[in-house]
PADO-174872 format. One record per residue: residue in one letter; z negated, y, x negated of N, C-alpha, C in turn. Coordinates in Angstrom, 3 decimals, always signed. Layout:
BEGIN
a; Z; Y; X; Z; Y; X; Z; Y; X
...
//
This chain:
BEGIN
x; -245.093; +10.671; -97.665; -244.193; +9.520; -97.668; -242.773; +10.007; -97.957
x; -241.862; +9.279; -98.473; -240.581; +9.494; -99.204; -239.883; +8.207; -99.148
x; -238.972; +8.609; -98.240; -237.612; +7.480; -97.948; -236.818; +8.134; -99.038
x; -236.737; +6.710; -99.812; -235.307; +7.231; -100.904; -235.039; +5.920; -101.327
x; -233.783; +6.033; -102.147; -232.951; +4.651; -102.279; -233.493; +4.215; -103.834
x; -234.333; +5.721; -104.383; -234.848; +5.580; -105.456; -236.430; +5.734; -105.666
x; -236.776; +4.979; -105.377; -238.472; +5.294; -105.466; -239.239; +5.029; -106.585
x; -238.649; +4.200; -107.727; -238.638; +4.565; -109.102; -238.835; +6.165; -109.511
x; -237.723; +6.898; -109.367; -237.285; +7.770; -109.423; -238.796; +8.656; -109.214
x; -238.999; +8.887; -107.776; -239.775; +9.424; -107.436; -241.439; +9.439; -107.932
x; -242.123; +8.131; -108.119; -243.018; +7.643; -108.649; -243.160; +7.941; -109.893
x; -242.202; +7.885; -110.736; -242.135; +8.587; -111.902; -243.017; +9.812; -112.296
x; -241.738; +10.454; -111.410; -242.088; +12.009; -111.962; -243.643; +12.095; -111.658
x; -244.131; +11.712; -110.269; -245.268; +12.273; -109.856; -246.261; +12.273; -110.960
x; -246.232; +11.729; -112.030; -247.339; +11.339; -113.056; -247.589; +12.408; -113.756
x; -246.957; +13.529; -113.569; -247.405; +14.253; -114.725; -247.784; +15.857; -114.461
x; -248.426; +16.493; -114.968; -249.101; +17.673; -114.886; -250.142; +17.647; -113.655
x; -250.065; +19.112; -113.170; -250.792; +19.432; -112.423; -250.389; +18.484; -111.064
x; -249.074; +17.734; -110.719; -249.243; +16.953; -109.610; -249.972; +15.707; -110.249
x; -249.814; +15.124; -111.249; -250.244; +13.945; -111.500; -251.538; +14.153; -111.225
x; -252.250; +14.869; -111.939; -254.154; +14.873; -111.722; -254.277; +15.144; -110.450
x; -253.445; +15.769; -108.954; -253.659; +15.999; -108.028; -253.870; +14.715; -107.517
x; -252.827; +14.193; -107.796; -252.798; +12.141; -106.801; -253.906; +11.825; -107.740
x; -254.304; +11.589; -109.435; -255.418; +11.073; -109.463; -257.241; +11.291; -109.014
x; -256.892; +12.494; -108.722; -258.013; +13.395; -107.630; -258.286; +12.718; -106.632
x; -257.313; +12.429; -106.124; -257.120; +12.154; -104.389; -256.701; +12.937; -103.680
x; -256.638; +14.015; -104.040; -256.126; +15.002; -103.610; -254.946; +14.567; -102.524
x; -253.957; +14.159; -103.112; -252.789; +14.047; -101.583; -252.247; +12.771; -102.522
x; -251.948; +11.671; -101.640; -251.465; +10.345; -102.049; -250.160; +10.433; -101.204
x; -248.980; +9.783; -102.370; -247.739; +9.879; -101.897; -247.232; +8.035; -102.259
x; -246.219; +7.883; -100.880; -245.806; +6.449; -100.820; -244.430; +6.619; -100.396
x; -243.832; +5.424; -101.119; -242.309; +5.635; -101.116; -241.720; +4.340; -99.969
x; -240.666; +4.669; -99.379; -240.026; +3.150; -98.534; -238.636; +3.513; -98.967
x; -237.905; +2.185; -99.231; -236.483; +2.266; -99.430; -235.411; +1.929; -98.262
x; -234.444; +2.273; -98.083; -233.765; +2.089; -96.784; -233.042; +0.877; -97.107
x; -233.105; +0.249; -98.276; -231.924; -0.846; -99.370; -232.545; -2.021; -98.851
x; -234.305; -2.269; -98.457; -234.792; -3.318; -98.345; -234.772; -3.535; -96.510
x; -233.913; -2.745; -96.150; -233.789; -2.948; -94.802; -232.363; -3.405; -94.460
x; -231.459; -3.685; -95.367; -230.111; -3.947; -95.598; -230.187; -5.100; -95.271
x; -228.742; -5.602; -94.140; -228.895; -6.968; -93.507; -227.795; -7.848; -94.700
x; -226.897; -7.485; -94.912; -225.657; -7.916; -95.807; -226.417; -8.391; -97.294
x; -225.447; -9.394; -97.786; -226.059; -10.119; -98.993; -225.793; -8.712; -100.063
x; -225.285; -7.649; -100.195; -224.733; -6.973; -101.505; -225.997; -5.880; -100.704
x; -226.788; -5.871; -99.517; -227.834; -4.897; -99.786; -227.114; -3.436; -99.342
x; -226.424; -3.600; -98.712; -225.036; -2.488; -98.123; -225.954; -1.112; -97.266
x; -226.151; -0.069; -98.246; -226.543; +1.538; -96.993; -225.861; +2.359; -97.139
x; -224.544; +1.907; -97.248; -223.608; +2.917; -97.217; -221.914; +2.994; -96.807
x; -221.291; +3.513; -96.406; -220.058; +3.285; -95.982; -218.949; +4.402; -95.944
x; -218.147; +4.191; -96.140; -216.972; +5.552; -95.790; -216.615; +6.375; -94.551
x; -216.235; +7.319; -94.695; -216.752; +8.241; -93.258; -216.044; +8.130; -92.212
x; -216.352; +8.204; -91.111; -215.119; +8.189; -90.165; -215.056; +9.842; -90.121
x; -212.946; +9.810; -89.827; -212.237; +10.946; -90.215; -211.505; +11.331; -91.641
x; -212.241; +9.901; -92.378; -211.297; +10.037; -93.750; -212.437; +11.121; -94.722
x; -211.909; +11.450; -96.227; -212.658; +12.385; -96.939; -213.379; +11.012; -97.813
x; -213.255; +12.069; -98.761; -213.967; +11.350; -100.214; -215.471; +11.149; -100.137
x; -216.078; +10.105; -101.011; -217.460; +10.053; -101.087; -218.234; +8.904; -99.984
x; -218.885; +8.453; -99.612; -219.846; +7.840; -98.875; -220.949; +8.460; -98.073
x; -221.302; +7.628; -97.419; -222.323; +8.152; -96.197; -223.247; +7.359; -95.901
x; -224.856; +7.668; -95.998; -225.907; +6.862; -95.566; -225.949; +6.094; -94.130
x; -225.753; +4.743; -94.199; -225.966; +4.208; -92.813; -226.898; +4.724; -91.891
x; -226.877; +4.805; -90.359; -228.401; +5.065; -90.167; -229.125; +4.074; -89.489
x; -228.828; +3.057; -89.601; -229.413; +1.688; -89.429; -230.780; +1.637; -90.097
x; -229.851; +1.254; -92.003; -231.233; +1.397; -92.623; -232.155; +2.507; -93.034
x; -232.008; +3.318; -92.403; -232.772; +4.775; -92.093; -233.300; +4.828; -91.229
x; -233.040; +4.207; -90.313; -234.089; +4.191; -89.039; -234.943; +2.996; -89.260
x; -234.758; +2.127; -89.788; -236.056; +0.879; -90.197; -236.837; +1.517; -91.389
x; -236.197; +2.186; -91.986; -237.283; +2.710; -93.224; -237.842; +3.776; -92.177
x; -237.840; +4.575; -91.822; -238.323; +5.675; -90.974; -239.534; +4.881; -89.936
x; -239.090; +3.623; -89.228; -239.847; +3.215; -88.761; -241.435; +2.952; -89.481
x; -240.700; +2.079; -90.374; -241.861; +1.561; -91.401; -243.352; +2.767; -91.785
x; -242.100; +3.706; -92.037; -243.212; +5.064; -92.490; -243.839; +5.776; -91.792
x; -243.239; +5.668; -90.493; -244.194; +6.295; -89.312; -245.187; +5.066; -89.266
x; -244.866; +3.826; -88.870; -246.059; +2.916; -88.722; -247.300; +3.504; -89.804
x; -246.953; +3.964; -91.247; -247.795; +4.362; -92.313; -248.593; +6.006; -91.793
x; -247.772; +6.621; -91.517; -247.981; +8.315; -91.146; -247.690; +8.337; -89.733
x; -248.226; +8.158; -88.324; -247.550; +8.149; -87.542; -247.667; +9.494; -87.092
x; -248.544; +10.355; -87.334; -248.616; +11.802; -86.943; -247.690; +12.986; -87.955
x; -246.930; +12.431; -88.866; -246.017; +12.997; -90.008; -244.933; +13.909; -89.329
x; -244.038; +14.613; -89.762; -243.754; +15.563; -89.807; -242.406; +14.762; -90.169
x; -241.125; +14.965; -89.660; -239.800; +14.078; -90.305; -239.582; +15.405; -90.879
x; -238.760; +15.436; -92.080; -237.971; +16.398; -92.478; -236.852; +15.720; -93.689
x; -235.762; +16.051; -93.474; -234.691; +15.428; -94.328; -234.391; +16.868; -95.233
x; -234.330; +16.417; -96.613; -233.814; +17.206; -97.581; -231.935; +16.736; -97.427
x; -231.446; +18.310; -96.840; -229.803; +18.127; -97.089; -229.608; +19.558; -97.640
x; -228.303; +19.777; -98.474; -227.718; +21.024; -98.725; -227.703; +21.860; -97.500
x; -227.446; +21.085; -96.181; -227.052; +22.316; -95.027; -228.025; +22.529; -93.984
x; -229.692; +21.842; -95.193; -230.383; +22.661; -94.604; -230.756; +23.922; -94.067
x; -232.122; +24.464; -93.395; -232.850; +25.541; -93.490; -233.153; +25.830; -94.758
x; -233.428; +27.167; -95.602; -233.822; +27.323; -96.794; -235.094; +27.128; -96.474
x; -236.040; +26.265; -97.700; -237.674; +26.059; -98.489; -238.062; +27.211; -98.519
x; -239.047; +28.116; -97.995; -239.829; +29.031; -98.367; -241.210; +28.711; -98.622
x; -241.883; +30.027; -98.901; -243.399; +29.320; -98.957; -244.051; +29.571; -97.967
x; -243.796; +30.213; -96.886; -244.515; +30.336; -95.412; -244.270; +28.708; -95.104
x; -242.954; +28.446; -95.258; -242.716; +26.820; -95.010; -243.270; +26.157; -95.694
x; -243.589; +26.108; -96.680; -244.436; +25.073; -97.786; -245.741; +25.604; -97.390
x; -246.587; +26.770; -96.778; -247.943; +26.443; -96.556; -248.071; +25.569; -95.147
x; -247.008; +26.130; -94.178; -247.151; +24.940; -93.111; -247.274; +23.705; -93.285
x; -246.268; +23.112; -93.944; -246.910; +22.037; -94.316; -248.166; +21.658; -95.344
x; -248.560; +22.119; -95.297; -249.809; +22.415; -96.461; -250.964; +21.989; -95.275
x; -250.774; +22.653; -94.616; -251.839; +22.315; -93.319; -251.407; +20.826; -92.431
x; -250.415; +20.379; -92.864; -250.153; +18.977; -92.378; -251.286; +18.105; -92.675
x; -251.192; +17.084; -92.118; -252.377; +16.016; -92.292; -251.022; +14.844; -92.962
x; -250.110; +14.514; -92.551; -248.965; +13.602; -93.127; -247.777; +13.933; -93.396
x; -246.715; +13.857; -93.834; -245.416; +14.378; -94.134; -244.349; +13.643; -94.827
x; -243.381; +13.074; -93.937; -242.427; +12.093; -94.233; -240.968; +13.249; -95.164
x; -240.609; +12.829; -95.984; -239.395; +13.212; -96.705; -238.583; +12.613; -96.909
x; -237.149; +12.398; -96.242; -236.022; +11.848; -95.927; -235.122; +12.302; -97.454
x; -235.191; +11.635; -98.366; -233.994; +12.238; -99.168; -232.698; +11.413; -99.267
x; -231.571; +12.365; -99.241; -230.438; +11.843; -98.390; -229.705; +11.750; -100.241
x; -228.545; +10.910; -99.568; -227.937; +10.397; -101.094; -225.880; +10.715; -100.766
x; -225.578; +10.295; -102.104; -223.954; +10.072; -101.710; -223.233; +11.702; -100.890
x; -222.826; +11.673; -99.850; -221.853; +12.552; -99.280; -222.626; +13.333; -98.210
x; -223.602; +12.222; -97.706; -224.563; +12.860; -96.543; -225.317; +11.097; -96.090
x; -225.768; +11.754; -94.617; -226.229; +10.954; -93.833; -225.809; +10.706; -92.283
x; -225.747; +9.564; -91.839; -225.255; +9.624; -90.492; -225.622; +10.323; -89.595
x; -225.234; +11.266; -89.085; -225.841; +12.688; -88.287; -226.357; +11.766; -86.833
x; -226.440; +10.682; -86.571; -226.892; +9.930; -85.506; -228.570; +10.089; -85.661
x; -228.407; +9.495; -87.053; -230.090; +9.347; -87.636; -230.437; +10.612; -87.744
x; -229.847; +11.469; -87.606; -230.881; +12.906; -88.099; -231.361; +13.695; -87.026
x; -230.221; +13.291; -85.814; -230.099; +13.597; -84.516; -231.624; +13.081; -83.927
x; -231.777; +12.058; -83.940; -232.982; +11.280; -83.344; -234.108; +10.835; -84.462
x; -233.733; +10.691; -85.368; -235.463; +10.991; -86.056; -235.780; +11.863; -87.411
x; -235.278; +13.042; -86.802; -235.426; +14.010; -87.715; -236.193; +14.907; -87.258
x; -237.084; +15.866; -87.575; -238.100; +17.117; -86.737; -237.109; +18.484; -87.565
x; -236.864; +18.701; -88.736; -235.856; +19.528; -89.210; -235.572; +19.128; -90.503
x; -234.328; +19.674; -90.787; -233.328; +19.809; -92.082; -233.528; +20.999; -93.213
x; -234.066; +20.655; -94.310; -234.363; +21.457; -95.123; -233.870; +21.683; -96.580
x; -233.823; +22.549; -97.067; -232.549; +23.014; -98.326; -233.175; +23.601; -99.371
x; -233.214; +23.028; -100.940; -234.073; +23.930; -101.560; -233.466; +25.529; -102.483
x; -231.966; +25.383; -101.827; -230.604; +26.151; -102.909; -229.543; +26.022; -102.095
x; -228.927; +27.234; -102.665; -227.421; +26.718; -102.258; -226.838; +26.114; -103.375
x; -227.087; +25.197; -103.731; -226.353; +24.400; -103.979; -226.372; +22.613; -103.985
x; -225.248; +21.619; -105.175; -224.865; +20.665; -104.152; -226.001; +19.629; -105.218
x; -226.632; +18.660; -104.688; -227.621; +17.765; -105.501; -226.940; +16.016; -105.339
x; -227.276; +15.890; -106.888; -226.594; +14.224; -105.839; -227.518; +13.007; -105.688
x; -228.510; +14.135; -104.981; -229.108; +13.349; -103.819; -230.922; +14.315; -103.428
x; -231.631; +13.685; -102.111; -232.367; +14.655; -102.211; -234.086; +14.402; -102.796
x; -234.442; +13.558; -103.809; -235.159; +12.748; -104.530; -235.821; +14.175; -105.326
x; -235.265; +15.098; -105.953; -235.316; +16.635; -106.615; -236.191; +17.479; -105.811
x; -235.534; +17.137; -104.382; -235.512; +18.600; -103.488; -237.325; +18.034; -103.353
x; -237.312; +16.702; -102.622; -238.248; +16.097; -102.253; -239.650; +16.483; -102.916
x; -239.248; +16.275; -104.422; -240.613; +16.431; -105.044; -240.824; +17.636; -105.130
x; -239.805; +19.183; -105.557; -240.169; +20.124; -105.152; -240.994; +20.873; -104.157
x; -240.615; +19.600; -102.809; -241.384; +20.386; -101.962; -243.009; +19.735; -101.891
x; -242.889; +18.513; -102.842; -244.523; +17.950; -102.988; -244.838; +18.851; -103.919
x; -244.647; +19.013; -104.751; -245.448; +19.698; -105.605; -245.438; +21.246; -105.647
x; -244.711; +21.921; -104.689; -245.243; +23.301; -103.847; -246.464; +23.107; -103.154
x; -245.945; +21.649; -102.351; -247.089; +21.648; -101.260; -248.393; +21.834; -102.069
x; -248.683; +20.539; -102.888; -249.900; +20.797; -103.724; -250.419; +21.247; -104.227
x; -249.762; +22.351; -104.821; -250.491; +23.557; -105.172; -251.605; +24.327; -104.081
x; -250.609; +24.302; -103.048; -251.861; +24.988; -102.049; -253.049; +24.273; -101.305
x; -253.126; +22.875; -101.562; -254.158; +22.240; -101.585; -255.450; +22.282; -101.867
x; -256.565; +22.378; -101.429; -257.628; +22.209; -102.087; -258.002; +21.244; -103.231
x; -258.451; +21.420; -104.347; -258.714; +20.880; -105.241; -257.527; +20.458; -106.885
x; -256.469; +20.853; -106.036; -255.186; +20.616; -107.121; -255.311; +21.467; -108.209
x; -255.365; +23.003; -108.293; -255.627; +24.105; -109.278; -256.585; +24.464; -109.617
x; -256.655; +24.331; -110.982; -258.451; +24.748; -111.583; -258.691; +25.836; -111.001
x; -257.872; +26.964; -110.861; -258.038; +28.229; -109.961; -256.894; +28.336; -108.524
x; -257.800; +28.205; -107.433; -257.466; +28.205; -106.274; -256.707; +30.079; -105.955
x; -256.948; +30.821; -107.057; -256.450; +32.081; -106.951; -254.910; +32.339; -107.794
x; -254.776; +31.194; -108.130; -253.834; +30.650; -108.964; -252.630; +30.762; -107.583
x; -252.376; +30.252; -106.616; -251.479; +30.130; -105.714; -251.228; +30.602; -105.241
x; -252.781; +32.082; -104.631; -252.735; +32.868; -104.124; -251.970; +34.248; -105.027
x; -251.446; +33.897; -106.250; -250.609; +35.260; -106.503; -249.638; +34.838; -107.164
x; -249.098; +33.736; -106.798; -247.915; +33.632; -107.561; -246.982; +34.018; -106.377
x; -245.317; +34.358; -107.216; -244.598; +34.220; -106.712; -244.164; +33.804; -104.868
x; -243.683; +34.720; -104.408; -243.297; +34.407; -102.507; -244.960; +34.667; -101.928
x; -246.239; +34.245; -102.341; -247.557; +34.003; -101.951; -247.413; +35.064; -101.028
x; -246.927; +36.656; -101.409; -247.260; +37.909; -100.684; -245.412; +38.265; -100.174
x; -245.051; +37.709; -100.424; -243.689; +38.154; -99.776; -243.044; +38.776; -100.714
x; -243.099; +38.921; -102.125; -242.984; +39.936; -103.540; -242.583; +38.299; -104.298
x; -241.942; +38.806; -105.594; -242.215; +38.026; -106.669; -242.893; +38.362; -107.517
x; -243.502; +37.736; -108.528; -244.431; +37.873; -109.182; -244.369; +38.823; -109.973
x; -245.660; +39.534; -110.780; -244.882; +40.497; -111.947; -245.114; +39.805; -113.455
x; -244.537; +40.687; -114.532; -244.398; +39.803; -115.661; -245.818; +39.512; -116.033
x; -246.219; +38.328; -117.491; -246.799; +37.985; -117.872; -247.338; +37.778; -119.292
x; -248.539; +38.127; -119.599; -248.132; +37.959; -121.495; -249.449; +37.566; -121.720
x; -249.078; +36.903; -123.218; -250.550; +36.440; -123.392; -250.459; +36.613; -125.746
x; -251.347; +36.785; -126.183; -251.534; +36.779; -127.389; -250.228; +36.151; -128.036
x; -249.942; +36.764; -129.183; -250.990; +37.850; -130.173; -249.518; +39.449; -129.474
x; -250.709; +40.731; -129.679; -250.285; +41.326; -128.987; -248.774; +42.217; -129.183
x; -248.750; +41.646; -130.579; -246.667; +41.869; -130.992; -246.537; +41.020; -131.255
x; -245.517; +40.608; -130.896; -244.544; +39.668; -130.930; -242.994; +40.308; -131.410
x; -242.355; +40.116; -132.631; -241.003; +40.591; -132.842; -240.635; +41.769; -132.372
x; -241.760; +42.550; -132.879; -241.862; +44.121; -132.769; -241.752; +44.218; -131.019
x; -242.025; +43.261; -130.084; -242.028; +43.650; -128.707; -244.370; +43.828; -128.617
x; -244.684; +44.873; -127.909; -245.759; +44.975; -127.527; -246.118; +44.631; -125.932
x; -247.371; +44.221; -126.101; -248.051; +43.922; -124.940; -248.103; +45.445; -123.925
x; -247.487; +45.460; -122.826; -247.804; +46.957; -121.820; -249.428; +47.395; -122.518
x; -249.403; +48.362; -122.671; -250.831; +48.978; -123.056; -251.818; +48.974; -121.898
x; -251.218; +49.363; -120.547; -252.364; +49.591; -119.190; -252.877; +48.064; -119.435
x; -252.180; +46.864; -119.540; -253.171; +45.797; -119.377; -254.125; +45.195; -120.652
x; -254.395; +45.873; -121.658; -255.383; +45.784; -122.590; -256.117; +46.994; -122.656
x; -256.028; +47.813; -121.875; -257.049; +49.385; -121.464; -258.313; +48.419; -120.634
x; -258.342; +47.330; -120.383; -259.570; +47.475; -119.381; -259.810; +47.809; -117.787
x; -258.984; +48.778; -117.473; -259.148; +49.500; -116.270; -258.344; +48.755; -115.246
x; -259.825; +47.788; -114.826; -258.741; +46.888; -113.739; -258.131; +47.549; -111.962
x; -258.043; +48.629; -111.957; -257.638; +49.838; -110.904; -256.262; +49.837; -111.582
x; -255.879; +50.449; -112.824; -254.536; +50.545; -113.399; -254.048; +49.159; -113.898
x; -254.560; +48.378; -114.038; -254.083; +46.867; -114.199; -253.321; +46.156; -112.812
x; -254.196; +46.920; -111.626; -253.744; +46.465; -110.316; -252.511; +47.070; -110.029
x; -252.599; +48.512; -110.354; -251.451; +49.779; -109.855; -250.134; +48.983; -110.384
x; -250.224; +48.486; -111.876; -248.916; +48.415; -112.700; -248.648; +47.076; -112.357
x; -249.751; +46.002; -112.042; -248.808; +44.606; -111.374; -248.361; +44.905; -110.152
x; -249.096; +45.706; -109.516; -247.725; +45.856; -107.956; -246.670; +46.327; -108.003
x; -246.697; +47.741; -108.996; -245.423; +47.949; -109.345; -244.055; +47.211; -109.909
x; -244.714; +46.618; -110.819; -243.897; +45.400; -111.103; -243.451; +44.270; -110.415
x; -244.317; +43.924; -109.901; -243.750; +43.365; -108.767; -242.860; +43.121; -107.584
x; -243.148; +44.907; -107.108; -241.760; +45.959; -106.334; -240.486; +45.933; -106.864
x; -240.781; +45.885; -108.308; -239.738; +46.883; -109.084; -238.410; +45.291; -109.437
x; -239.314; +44.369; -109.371; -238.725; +42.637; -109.615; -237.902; +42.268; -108.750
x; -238.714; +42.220; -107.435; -238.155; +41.678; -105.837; -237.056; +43.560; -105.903
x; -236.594; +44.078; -106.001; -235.957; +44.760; -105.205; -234.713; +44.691; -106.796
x; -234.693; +44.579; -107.782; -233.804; +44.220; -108.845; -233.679; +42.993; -108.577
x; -234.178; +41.598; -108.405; -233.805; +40.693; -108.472; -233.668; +39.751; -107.179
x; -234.223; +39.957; -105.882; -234.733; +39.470; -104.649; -234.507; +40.854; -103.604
x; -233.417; +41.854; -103.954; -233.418; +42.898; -102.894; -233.528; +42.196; -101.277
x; -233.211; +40.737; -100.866; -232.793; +40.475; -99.416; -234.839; +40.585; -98.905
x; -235.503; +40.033; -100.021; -237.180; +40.054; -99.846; -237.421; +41.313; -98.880
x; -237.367; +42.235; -100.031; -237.443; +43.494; -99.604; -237.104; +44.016; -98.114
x; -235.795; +43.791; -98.129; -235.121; +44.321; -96.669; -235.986; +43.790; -95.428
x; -236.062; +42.675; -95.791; -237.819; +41.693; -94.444; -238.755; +42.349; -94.464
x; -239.070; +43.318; -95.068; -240.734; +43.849; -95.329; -240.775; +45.277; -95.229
x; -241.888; +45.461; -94.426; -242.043; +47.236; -94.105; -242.604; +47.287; -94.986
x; -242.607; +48.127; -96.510; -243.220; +48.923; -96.942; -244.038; +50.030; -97.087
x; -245.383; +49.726; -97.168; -246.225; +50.738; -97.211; -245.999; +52.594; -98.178
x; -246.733; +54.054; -97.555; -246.010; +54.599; -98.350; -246.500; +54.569; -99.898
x; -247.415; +53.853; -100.135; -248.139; +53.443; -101.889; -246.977; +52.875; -102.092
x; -246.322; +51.528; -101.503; -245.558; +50.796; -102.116; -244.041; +51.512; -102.020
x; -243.736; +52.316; -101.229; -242.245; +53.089; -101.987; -242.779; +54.151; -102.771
x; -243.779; +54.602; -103.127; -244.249; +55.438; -103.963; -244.296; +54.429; -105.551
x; -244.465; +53.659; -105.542; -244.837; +52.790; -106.734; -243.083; +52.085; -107.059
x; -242.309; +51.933; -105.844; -241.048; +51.411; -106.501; -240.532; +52.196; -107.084
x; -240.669; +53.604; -106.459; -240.074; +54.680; -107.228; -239.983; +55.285; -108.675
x; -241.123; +54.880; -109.318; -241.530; +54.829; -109.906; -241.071; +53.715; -111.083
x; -241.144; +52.405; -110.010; -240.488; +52.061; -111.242; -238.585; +51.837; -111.591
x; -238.166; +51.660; -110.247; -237.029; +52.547; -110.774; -236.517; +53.987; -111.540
x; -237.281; +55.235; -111.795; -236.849; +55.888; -112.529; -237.430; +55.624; -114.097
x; -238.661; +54.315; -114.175; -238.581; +54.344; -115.410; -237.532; +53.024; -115.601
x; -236.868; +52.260; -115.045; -235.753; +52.079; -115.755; -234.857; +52.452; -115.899
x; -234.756; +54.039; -115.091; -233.601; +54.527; -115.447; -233.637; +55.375; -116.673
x; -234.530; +55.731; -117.320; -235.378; +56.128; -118.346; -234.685; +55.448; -119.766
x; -234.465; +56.449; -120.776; -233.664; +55.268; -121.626; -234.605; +54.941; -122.304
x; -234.371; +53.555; -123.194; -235.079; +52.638; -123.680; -234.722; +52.782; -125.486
x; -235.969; +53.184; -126.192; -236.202; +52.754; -127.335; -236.772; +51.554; -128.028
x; -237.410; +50.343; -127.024; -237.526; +49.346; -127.693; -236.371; +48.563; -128.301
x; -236.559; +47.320; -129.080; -235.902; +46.292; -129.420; -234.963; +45.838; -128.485
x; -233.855; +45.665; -128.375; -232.997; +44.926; -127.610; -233.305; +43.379; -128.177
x; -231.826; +42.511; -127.250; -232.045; +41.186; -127.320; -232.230; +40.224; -128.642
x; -233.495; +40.354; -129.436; -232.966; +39.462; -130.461; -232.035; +38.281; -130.907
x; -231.712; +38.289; -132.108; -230.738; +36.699; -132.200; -231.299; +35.576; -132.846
x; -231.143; +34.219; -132.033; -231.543; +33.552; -132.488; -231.656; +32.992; -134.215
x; -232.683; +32.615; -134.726; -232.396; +32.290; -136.039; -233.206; +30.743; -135.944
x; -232.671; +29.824; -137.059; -233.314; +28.639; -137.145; -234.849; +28.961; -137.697
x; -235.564; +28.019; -137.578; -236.751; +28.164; -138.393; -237.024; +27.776; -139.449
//
């Protein structure tokens, strides 16, 4: 379920790819409530200027607590969670928890914020998908549906599909390639067209190491490393320190 002022919005997107065939599966059915149709005033009013002064607007929490109502009446065993910037950060330990949910309400907040009254009393936690600022949380929302669904039963033609992507192991993923095997004088790594799925394994962990600690070093610092796995980063840090005879960055040309 998804409180938003835009449920257009939301309904939309869900239609397509791998979430769309998930809802036409059955897989996980998603329902939207608006906080606008709970508005007592003829102009439909959920919003107001802040007390203390400062630019921008602020979600009433009037009509946030009647939409909230509504959706618990729908999910009453759900999970509140409001998408704000000053959330908790989205991980995927957090996205499999809820994965194991049976219901899950998503508060996406609009304008400047939300009345910290309403978040105070029917919120379970505050969640963030970035640091940075969204204008509004309708984005964050579906992000975290369509994380969730992935780890679902029945959503991915391959259920091993989720299990190695990216965050799955606490690593980011390693690179990926697929035909024909040059491309603009760049080649496919040779260990992964050798066959030898032992050295196919060795060189995606490495890569993997070698990713999260160049690109995700804070990953790293959370995780005891095994001595294979500082044996294998090592590794691949001195081959990038290793100079490089391939192709640098090509330039774009029209076609």
């Amino acid at each position: 379920m998804v409180v938003t002022l835009f449920p257009e919005f939301v309904e939309h997107a869900l239609g397509f790819g791998v979430l769309g065939r998930a809802i036409e599966r059955g897989v996980l059915e998603i329902r939207t409530v608006n906080p606008r149709q709970f508005a007592t005033d003829v102009h439909k009013t959920v919003d107001d200027r802040p007390y203390g002064g400062g630019p921008g607007m602020v979600l009433k929490a009037e009509p946030l607590r009647l939409a909230m109502v509504e959706a618990v009446a729908i999910v009453p065993t759900a999970r509140r969670v409001y998408l704000a910037a000053d959330g908790a950060p989205v991980t995927q330990p957090k996205v499999a928890e809820f994965a194991a949910l049976a219901e899950l309400v998503l508060v996406a907040g609009r304008y400047e914020g939300v009345d910290e009254r309403f978040v105070e009393a029917y919120v379970d936690e505050s969640l963030s998908v970035g640091d940075i600022v969204l204008s509004g949380g309708e984005l964050p929302a579906l992000m975290v549906i369509d994380a969730v669904s992935r780890l679902l039963p029945g959503t991915l033609g391959c259920a091993e599909s989720a299990e190695q992507e990216s965050f799955a192991t606490g690593l980011l993923d390693w690179p990926h390639y697929t035909r024909p095997e040059t491309w603009q004088g760049r080649e496919v790594p040779a260990v992964l067209k050798g066959g030898n799925h032992a050295a196919i394994e060795r060189w995606r962990r490495k890569q993997s190491l070698g990713r999260t600690w160049a690109r995700r070093p804070d990953l790293l610092r959370q995780r005891e490393l095994s001595d294979e796995e500082r044996r294998l980063l090592d590794e691949y840090r001195a081959e990038q320190d290793a100079p490089r005879n391939g192709p640098g960055m090509q330039p774009l040309r029209e076609r």
